[in-house]
RODO-2510 file (C-alpha; in nm, 4 decimals, decimal comma):
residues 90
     n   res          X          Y          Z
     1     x    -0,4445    -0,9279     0,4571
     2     x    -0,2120    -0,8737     0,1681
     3     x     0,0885    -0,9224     0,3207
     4     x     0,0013    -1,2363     0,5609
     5     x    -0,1977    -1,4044     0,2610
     6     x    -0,0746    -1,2681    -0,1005
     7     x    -0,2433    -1,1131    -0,3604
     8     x    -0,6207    -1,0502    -0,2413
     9     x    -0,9104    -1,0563    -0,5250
    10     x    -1,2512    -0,8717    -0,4306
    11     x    -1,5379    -1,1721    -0,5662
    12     x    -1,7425    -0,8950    -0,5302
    13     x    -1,8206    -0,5450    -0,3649
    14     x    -2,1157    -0,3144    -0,4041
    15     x    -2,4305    -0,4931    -0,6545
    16     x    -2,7468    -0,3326    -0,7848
    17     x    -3,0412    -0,5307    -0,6680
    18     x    -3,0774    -0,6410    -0,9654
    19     x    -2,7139    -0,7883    -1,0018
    20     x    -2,7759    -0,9654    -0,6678
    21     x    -3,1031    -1,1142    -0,7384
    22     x    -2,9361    -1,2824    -1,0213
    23     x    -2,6381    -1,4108    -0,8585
    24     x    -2,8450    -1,5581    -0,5972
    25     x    -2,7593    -1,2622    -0,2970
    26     x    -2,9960    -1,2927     0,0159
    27     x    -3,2814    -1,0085    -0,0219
    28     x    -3,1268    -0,7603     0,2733
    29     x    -2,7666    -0,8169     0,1490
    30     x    -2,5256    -0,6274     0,2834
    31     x    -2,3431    -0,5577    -0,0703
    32     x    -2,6583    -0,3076    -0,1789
    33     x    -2,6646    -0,0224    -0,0451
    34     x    -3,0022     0,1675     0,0422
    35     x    -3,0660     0,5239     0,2046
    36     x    -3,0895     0,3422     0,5571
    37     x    -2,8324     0,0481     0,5144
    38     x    -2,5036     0,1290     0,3037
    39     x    -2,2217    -0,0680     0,5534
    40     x    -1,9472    -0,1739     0,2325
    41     x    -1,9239    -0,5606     0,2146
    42     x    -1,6662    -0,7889     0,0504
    43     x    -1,6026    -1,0985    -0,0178
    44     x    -1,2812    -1,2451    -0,1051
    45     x    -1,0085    -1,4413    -0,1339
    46     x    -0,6388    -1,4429    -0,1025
    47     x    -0,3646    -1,6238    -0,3108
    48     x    -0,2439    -1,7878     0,0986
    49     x    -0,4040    -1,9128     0,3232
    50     x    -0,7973    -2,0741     0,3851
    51     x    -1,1601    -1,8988     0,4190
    52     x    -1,1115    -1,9856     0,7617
    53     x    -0,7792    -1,8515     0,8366
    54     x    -0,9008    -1,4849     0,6038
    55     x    -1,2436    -1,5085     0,8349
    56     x    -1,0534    -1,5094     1,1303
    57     x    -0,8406    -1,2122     1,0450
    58     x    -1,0852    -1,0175     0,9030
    59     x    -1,3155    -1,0277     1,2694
    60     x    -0,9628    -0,8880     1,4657
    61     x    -0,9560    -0,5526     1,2112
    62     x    -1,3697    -0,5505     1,2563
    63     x    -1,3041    -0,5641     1,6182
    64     x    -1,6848    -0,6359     1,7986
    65     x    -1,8962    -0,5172     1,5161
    66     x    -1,9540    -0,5945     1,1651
    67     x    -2,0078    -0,9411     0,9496
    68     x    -1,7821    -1,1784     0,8907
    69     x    -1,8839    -1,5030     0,7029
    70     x    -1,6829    -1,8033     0,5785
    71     x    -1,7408    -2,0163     0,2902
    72     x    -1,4889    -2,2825     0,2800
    73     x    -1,6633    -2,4425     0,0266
    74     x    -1,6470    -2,1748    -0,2427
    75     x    -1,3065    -2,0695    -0,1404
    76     x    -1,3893    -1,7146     0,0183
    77     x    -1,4481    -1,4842     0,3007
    78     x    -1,7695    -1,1972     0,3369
    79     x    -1,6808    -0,8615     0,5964
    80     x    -1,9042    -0,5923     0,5921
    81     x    -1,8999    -0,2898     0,8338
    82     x    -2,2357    -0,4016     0,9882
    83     x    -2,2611    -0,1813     1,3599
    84     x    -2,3150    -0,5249     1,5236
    85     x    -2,1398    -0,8356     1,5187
    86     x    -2,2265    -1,1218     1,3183
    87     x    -2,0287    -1,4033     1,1360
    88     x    -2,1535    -1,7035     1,0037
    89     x    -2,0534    -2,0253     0,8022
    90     x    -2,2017    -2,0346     0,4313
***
């Protein structure tokens, strides 16, 4: 990612529930881990490039599993190690 798009900045990483209850995170987030779900998420963005463009690249290096979502209209990109595939528009 780095060195197609620039600098990358994590948004955020790994939240206590209650850290994403109060920034509005869906209840089974991928960004908390439990006993029976801990698959790392991100979301980001880079100093090139487009959610879309960061979206795309991140689902080639996830290959046919994990989570890949794209929020143009905040400006960033969620991947998470998920063991199915799933990506989304926010």
């Amino acid at each position: 990612m780095r060195e197609r798009y620039g600098r990358v900045t994590v948004l955020s990483g790994y939240r206590t529930v209650t850290y994403n209850i109060a920034v509005g995170g869906v209840r089974n987030s991928f960004h908390v881990y439990t006993e029976r779900k801990a698959y790392p998420a991100v979301d980001f963005r880079c100093e090139r490039g487009s959610p879309e463009l960061w979206g795309r690249a991140a689902r080639q290096m996830l290959g046919s599993s994990g989570g890949v979502g794209v929020y143009p209209g905040q400006g960033f990109t969620h991947a998470d190690t998920r063991p199915v595939r799933s990506d989304w528009r926010g």
